[in-house]
C-alpha positions as CSV (number, residue, x, y, z in Angstrom):
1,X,150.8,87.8,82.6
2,X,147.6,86.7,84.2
3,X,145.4,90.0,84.8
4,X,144.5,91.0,88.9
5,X,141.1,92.4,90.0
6,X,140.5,93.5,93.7
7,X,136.9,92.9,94.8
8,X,136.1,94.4,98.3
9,X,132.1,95.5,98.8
10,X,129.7,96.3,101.4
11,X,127.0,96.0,99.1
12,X,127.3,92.3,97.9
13,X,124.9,92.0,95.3
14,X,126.0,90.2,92.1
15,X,129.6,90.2,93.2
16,X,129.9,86.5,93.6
17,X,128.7,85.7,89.9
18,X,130.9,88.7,88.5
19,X,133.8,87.5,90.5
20,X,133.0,83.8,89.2
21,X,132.9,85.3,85.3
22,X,136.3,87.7,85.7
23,X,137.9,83.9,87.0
24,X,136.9,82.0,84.2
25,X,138.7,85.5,82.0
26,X,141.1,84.9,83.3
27,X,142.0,87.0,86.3
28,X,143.1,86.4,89.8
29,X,140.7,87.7,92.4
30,X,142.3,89.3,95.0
31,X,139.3,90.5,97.8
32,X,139.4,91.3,102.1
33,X,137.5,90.3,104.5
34,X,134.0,89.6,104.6
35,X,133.7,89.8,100.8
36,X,137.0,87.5,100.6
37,X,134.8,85.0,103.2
38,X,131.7,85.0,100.6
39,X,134.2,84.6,97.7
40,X,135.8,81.8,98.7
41,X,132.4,79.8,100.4
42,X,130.9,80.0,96.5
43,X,133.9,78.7,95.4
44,X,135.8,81.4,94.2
45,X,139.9,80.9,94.8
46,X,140.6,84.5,96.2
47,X,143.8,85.7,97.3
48,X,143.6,87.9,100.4
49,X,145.7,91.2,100.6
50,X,147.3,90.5,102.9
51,X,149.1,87.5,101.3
52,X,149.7,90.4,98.5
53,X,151.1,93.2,100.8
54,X,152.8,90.6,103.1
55,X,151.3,92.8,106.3
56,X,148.0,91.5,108.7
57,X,144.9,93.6,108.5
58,X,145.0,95.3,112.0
59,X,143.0,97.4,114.1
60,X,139.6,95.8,113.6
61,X,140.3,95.8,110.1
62,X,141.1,99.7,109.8
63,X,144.1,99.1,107.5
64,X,144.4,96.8,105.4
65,X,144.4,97.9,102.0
66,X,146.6,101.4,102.7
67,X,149.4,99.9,101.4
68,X,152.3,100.2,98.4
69,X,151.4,97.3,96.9
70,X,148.2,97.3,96.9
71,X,148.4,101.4,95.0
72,X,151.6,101.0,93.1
73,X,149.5,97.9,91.5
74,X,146.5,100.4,90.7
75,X,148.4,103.7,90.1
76,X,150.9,102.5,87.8
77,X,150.8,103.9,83.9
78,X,151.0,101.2,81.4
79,X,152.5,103.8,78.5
80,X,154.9,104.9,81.2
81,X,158.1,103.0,81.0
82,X,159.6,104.4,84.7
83,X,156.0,103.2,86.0
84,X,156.1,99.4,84.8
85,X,159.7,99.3,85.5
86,X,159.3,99.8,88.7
87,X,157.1,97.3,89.2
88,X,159.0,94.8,88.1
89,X,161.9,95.9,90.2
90,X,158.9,95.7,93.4
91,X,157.5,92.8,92.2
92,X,153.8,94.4,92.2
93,X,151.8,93.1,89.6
94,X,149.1,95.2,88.1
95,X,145.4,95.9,89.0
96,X,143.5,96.1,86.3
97,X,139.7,95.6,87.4
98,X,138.8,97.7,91.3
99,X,135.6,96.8,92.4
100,X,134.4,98.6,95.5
101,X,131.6,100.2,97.3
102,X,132.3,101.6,100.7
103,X,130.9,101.2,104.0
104,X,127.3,101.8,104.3
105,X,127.5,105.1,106.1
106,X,124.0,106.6,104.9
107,X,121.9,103.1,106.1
108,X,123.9,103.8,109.1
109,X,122.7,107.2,110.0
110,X,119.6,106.7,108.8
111,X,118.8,103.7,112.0
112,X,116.9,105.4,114.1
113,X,118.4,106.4,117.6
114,X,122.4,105.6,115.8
115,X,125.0,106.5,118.3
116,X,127.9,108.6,117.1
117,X,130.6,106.1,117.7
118,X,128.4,103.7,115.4
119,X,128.6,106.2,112.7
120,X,132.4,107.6,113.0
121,X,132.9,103.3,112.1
122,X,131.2,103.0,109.0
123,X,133.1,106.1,107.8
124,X,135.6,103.9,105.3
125,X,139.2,105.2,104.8
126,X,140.6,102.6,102.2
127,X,138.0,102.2,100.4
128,X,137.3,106.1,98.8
129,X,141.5,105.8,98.4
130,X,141.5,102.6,96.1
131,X,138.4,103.9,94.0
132,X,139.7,107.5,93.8
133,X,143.4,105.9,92.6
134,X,141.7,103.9,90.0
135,X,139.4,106.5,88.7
136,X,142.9,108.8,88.5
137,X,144.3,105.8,86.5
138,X,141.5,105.2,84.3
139,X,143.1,104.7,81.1
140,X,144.0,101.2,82.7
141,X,141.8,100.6,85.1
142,X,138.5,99.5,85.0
143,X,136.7,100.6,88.7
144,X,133.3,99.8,89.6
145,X,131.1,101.3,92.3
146,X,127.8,100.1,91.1
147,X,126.8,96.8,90.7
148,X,124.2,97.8,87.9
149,X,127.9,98.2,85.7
150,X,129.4,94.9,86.4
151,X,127.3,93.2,83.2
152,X,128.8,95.7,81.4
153,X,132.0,95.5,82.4
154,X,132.0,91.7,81.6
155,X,130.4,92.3,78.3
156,X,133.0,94.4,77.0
157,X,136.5,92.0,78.7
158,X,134.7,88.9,76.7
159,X,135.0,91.2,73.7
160,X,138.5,91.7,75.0
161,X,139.1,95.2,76.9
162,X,136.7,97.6,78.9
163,X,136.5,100.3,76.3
164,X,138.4,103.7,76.7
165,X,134.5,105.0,76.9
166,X,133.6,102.9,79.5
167,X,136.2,103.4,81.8
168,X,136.3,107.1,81.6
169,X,132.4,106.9,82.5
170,X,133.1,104.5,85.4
171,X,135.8,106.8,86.6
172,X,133.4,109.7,86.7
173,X,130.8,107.7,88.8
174,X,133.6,107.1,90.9
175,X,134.4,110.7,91.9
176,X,130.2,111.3,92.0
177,X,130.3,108.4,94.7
178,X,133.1,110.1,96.8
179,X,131.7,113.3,96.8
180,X,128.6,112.3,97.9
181,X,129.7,110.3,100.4
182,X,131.9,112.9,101.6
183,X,129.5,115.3,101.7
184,X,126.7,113.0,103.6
185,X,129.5,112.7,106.3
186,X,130.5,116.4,106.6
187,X,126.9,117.4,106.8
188,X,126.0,114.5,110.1
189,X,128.6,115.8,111.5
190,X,128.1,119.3,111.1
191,X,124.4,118.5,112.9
192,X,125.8,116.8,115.4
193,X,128.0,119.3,116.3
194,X,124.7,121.5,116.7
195,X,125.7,124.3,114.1
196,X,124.0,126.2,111.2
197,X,122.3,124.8,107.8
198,X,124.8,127.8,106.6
199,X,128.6,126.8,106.5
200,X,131.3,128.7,104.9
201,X,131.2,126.2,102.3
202,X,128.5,124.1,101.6
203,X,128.3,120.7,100.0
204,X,124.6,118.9,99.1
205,X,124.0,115.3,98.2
206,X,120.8,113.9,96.6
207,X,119.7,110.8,95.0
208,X,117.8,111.0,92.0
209,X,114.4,109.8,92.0
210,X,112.7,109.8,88.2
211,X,114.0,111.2,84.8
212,X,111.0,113.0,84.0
213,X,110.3,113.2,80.4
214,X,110.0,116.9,80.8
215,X,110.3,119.9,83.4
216,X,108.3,123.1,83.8
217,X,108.1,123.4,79.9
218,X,108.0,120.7,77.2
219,X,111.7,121.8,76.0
220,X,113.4,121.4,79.5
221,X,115.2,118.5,80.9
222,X,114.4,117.3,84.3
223,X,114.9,115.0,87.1
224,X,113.6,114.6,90.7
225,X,116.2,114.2,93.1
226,X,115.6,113.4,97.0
227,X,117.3,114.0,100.1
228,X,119.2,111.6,101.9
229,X,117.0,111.5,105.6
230,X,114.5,109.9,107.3
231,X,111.5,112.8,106.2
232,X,108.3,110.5,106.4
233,X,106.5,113.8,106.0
234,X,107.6,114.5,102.4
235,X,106.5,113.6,99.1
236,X,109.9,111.3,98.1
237,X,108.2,109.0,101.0
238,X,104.9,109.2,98.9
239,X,104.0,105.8,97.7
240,X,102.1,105.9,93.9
241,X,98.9,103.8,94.0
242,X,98.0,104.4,90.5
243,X,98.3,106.5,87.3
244,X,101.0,107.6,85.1
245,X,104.5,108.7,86.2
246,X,104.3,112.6,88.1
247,X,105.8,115.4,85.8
248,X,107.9,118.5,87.0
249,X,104.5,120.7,88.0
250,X,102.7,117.2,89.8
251,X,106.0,117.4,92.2
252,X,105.9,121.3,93.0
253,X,102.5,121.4,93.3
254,X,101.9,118.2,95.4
255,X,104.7,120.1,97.4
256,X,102.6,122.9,97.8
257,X,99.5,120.9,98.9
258,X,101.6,119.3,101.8
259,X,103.3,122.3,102.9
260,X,99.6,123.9,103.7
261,X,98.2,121.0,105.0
262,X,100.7,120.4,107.8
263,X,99.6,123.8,109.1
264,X,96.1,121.7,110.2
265,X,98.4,118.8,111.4
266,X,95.9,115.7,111.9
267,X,94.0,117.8,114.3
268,X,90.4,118.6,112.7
269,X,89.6,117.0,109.1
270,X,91.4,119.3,106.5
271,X,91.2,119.5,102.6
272,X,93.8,121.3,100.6
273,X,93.6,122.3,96.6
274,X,96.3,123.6,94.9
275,X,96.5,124.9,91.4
276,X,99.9,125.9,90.1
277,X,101.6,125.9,93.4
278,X,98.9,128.3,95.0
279,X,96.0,127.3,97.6
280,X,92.8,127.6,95.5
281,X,90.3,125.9,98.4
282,X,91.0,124.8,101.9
283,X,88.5,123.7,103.6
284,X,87.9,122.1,107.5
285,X,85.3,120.0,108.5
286,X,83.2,117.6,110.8
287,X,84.2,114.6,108.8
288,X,86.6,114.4,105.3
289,X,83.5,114.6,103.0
290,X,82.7,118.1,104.4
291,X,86.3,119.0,104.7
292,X,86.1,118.7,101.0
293,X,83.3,120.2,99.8
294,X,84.1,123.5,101.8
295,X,87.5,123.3,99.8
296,X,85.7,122.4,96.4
297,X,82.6,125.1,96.8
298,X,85.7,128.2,97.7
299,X,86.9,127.8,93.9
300,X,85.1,125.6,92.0
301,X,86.4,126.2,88.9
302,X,90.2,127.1,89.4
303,X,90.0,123.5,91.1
304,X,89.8,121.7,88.1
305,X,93.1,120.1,87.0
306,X,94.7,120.4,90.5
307,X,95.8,118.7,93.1
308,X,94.2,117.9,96.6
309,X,95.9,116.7,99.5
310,X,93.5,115.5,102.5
311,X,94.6,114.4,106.2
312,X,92.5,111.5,106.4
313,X,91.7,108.2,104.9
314,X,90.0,108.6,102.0
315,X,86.7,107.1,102.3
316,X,84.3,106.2,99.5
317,X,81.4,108.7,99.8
318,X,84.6,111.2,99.4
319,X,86.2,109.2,96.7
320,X,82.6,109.7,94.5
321,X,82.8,113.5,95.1
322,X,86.5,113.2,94.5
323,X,85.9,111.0,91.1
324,X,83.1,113.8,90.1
325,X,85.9,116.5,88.4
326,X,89.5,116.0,86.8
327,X,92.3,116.0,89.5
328,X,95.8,115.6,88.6
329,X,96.4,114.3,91.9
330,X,94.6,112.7,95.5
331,X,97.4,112.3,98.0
332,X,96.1,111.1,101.9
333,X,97.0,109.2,104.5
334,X,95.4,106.3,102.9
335,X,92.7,104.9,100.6
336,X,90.0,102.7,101.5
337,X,89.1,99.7,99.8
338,X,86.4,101.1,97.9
339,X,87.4,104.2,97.6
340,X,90.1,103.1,95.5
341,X,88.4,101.2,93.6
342,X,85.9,104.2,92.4
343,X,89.4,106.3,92.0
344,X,91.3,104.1,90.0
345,X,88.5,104.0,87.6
346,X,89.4,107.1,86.6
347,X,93.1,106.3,84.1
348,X,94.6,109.9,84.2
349,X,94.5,110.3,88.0
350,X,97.8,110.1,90.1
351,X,96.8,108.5,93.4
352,X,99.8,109.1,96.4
353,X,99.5,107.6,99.8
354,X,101.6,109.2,102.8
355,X,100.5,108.4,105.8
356,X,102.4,111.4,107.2
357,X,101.9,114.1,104.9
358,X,100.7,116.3,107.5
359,X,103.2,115.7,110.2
360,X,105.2,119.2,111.0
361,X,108.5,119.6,109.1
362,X,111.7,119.6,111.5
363,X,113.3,123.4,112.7
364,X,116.4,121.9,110.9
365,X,114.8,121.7,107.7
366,X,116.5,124.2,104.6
367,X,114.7,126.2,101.8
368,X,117.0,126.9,99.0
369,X,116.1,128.6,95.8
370,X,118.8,128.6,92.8
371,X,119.6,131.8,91.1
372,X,121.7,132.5,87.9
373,X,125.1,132.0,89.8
374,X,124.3,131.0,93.3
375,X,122.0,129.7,95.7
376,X,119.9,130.9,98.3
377,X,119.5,129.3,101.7
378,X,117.7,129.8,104.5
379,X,116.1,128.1,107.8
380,X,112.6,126.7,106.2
381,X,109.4,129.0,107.6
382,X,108.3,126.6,109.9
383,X,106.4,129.4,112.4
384,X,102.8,130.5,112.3
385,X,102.6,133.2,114.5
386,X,103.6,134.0,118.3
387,X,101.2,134.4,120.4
388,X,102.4,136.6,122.9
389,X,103.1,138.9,119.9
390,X,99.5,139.1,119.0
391,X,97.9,142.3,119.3
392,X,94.3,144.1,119.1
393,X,95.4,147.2,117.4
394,X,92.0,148.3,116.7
395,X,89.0,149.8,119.4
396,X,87.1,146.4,118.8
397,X,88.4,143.1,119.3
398,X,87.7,139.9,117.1
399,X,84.9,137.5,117.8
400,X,85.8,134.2,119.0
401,X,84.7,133.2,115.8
402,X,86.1,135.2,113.7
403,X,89.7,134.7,115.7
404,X,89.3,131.2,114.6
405,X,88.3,132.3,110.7
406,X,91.5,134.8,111.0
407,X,93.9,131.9,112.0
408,X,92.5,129.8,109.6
409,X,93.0,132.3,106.9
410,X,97.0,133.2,108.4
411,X,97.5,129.1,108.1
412,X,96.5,129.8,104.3
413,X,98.0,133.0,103.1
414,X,101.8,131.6,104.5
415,X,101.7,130.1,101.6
416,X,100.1,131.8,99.4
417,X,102.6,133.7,96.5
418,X,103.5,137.0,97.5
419,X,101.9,139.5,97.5
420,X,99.1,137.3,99.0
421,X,95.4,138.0,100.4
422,X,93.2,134.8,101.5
423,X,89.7,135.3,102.5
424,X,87.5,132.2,105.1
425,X,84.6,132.4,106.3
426,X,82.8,129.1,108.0
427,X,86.2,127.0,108.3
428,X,87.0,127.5,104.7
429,X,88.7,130.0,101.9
430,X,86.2,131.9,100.4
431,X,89.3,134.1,98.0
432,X,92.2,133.7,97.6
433,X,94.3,136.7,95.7
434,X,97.9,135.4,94.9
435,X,101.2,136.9,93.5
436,X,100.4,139.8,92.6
437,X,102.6,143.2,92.0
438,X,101.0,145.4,94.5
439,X,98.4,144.2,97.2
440,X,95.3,146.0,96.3
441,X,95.0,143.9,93.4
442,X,95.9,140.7,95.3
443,X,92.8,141.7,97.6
444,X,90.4,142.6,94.7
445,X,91.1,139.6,93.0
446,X,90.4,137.5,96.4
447,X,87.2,139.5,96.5
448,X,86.1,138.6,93.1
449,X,86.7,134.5,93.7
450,X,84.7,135.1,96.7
451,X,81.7,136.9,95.3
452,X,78.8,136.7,97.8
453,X,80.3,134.8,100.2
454,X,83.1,137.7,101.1
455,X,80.0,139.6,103.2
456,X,81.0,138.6,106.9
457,X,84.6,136.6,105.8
458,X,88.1,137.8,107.4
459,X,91.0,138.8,105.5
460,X,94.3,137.6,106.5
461,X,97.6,139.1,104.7
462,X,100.8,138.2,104.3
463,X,102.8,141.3,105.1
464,X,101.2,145.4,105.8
465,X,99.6,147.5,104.4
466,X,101.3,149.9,103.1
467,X,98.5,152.5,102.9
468,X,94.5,152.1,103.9
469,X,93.2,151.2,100.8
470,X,93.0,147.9,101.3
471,X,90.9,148.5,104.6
472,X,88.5,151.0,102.4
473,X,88.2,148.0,100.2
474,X,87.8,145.4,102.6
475,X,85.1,147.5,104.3
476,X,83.3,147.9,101.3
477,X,82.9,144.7,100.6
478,X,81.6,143.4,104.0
479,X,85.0,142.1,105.7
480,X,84.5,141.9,109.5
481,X,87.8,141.5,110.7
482,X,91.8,141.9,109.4
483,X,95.0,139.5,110.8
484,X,98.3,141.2,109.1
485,X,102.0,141.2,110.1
486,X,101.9,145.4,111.0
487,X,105.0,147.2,111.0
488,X,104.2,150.4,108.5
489,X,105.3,153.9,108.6
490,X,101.5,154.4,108.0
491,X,99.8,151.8,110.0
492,X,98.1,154.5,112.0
493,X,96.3,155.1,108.5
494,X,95.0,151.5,108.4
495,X,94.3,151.6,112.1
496,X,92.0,154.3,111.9
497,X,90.0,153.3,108.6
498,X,89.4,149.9,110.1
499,X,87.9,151.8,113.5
500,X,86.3,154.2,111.3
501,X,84.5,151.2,109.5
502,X,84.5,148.7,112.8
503,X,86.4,146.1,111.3
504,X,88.6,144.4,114.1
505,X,92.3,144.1,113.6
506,X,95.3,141.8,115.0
507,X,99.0,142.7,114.2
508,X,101.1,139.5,114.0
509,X,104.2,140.8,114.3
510,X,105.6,138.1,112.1
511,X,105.5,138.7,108.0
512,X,105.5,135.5,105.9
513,X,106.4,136.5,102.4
514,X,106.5,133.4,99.3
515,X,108.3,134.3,96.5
């Protein structure tokens, strides 16, 4: 009996020259609408459904593959005696080979300014039914969802069968495929409905981006998977300009770079270093070139092997400062000619260009963190501080300047691992103390980086002070002036040692803790 394969795709590549090799195996090509049309104009003979379920497609082509003959043909179990019986007595001959992908919801939602009604008709009904009947059925039937498997589907029917292997794997795709597809629906809908990023159930979808060759450690497997969105801002939209493939840490990192960097914006000439997912210079300037240096001279040495992000083209009296130590990675805006040609000199340097790195993330953005179990979800910290929560809580106020150094040094310490002190003085870190157990430490560790240069800085710090040590020890070291979230039992203690020593101190009212 001759064998049947149903072709019906959205995404048409290679499908006229597999359909052309399944004919000349001998099967009948059975195929809708516009993939029938293509068919047929390269010379395929194609029989339409229609002809096959003796009912139009109706409703703008809604339904026409939701039919008994059509699933008895695909569902049926070969071993099964009842099942092929039946068939006969219906006169529905077998399916053997599905070949479907579905209506291109994501590119759909993805165009900018899409209308609902647009999207709600690229949601595909028949589709996800045929390719979930034929992954149930997969001891007999072959279904493809990804072009990149019709070679090997071929392959193995010239041999003589799809191997028992080979379908089960296709099956699996197939159930991959739904559920993502699903799941990209549920959650447009969900944000068009204006809820939460915290439903009673929730269901993610990402696409992977690189098998890396390792994660964190040498002895973990690891892949880089991206969100299905239009985020310009983020380093899956990061185009690589040279050097080798990014590992595990290059991504977290980078990540951390960017996520301190958009705190500047494009506003004033900003350079970021970060060295194992921590700030280790931040520096603002005049031009990039000083931006940079004032990163480079707060931590000279613990910048070595990290990564730099920068908010401006990267020009080439930057690029031979740049090219002077090992970086992992450079990622900016953009690279100018001869920049990049003193960069690229350099083999083992990974060279990204975004040219929105620094553009805010979106209020409808998620963090999530994986635990042994579970997951943990929650808005992304996207605020700095409110302003009309700010508040002089000590007998002298800050300087103009040093309200600028203490913003500056709040922009930093956000992310900055918990417990986490940063130091600036003249538009740049000067210390930076990160995760550390108890917060004394974090700020005599800060002090230490900053040797000299902590007489006059500011200290900013990501959540109270629990007692007035710190104060004692940011007095004694020559700190002028204190930006913290407040909210101690004993934050009269503080209060007072920072009058007592006449260091000026602003309550946020807003703690920004990085575990």
């Amino acid at each position: 009996m001759k064998r049947r394969a149903l072709i019906s795709v959205s995404d048409k590549t290679g499908v006229v020259e597999f359909a052309k090799k399944l004919e000349q195996l001998g099967f009948e090509i059975v195929s809708t609408g516009g993939t029938s049309k293509v068919l047929s104009e390269n010379g395929v003979q194609v029989t339409n459904v229609s002809d096959i379920t003796g009912f139009p497609e109706c409703l703008d082509g809604r339904v026409k593959t939701l039919h008994p003959m059509v699933h008895a043909g695909i569902l049926a179990m070969r071993s099964n005696p009842d099942h092929m019986k039946q068939l006969e007595e219906l006169k529905v001959t077998p399916i053997d080979v599905v070949a479907i992908n579905l209506y291109p919801f994501k590119a759909t939602i993805l165009k900018p300014d899409v209308e609902l009604e647009d999207a709600i008709e690229n949601i595909d009904i028949g589709g996800p039914t045929m390719i979930r009947a034929a992954a149930k059925n997969w001891q007999d039937v072959a279904v493809i969802v990804d072009p990149a498997d019709y070679d090997t589907v071929i392959a193995q029917l010239q041999d003589g069968e799809v191997t028992r292997e080979t379908k089960f794997k296709l099956s699996g795709k197939v159930f991959e495929h739904t559920a993502s597809y699903d799941a990209l629906i549920s959650n447009y809908l969900r944000r068009q409905r204006g809820e939460d990023n915290l439903p009673e159930t929730l269901t993610l979808t990402f696409e992977k981006v690189q098998q890396m060759r390792y994660g964190e450690n040498p002895h973990q497997n690891a892949a880089f998977y991206k969100e299905i969105n239009n985020m310009d801002n983020t380093l899956s939209a990061a185009k690589q300009l040279h050097g080798k493939e990014l590992s595990y840490n290059n991504i977290n990192d980078a990540n951390g770079a960017l996520d301190i960097i958009k705190e500047f914006g494009f506003d004033v000439p900003t350079a970021v270093a970060v060295k194992h997912a921590n700030p280790c210079g931040v520096g603002t300037g005049r031009d990039l070139y000083e931006a940079y240096m004032n990163a480079y001279e707060a931590d000279p040495v613990s910048i070595f092997g990290g990564i730099v992000a920068l908010n401006r083209p990267v020009d080439l009296k930057t690029a031979q400062e740049l090219a002077k130590i090992f970086l992992e990675i450079i990622i900016a805006p953009s690279f100018d000619a001869d920049a990049l040609e003193i960069l690229t000199q350099k083999k083992n340097i990974r060279l990204l260009e975004l040219p929105n790195l620094a553009k805010a993330n979106t209020k409808d953005m998620v963090d999530m963190k994986k635990v042994a179990g579970g997951l943990l979800v929650q808005d992304l910290d996207t605020e700095l501080l409110n302003r009309e929560e700010l508040k002089v809580v000590t007998k002298r106020a800050p300087t103009e300047d040093e309200m600028k150094q203490l913003e500056f040094a709040w922009k930093v310490v956000k992310h900055t691992k918990s417990n986490g002190i940063a130091l600036a003085k003249d538009n740049r870190t000067v210390g930076i103390g990160p995760g550390q157990t108890n917060r004394i430490t974090a700020l005599e560790l800060a002090i230490k980086y900053a040797g000299d240069h902590v007489q006059g800085s500011v200290m900013a710090s990501d959540a109270f002070f629990p007692f007035s040590d710190c104060v004692e020890a940011a007095a004694k070291a020559g700190i002028t002036a204190i930006i913290q979230p407040g909210g101690s039992i004993r934050d009269e203690d503080s209060i007072k040692a920072c009058d007592e020593a006449g260091i000026a101190t602003v309550f946020t009212g807003m703690r920004h803790f990085k575990h």
